[in-house]
C-alpha positions as CSV (number, residue, x, y, z in Angstrom):
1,X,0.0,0.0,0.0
2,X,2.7,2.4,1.3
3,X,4.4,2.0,-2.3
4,X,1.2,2.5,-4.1
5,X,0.7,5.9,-2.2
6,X,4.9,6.5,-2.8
7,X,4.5,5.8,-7.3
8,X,1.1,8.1,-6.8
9,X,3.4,10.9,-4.9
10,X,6.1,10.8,-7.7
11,X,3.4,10.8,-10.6
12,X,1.7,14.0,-9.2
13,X,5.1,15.9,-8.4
14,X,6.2,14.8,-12.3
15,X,2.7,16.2,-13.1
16,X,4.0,19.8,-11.9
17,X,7.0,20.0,-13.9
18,X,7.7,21.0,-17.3
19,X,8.9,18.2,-19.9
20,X,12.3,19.4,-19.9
21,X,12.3,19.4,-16.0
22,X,10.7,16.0,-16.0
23,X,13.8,15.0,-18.7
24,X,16.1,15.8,-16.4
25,X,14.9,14.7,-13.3
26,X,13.6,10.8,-14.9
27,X,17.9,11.1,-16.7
28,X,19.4,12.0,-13.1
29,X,17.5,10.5,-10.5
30,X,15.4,7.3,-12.1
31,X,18.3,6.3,-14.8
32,X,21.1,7.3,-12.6
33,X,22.9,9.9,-15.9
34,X,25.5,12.0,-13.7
35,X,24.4,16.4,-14.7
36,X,27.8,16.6,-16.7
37,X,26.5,13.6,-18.9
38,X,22.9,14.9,-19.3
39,X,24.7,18.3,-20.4
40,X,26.4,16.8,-23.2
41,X,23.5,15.0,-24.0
42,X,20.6,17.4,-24.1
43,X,23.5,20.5,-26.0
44,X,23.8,22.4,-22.8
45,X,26.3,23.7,-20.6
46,X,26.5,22.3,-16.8
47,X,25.6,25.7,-15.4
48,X,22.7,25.4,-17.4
49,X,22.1,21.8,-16.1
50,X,22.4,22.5,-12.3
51,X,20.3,25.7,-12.5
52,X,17.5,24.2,-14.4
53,X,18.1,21.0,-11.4
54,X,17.9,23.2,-8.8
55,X,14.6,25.2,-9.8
56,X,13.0,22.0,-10.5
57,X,13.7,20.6,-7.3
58,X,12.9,23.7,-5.8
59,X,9.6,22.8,-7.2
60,X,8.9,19.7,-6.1
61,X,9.7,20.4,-2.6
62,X,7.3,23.0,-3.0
63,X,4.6,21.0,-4.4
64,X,5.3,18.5,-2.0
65,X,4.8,20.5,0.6
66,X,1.3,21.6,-0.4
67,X,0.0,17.9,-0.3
């Protein structure tokens, strides 16, 4: 049960985010691609990597938080 409620948690915080958010987050955290790799893969620098990581988490906790 406690799993169920867990998949339905992720599902509605990947609900929130844009596609290129939820890209990144479903590369880095679900298939385990390190930022620098995701960079080079997706044409953008790491700067531009770890911001766009750190306003989407930013998010989550956000909309985590309002649950």
């Amino acid at each position: 049960m406690e799993k169920i409620e867990n998949k339905s948690i992720v599902d509605y915080l990947l609900e929130q985010l844009t596609e290129k958010q939820r890209k990144l987050i479903k590369a880095v955290f679900i298939n385990s691609i390190n930022l620098h790799q995701f960079s080079k893969l997706e044409g953008i620098s790491y700067k531009v990597a770890h911001a766009r990581q750190q306003a989407t988490l930013k998010k989550m906790y956000k909309a985590l938080s309002r649950l």
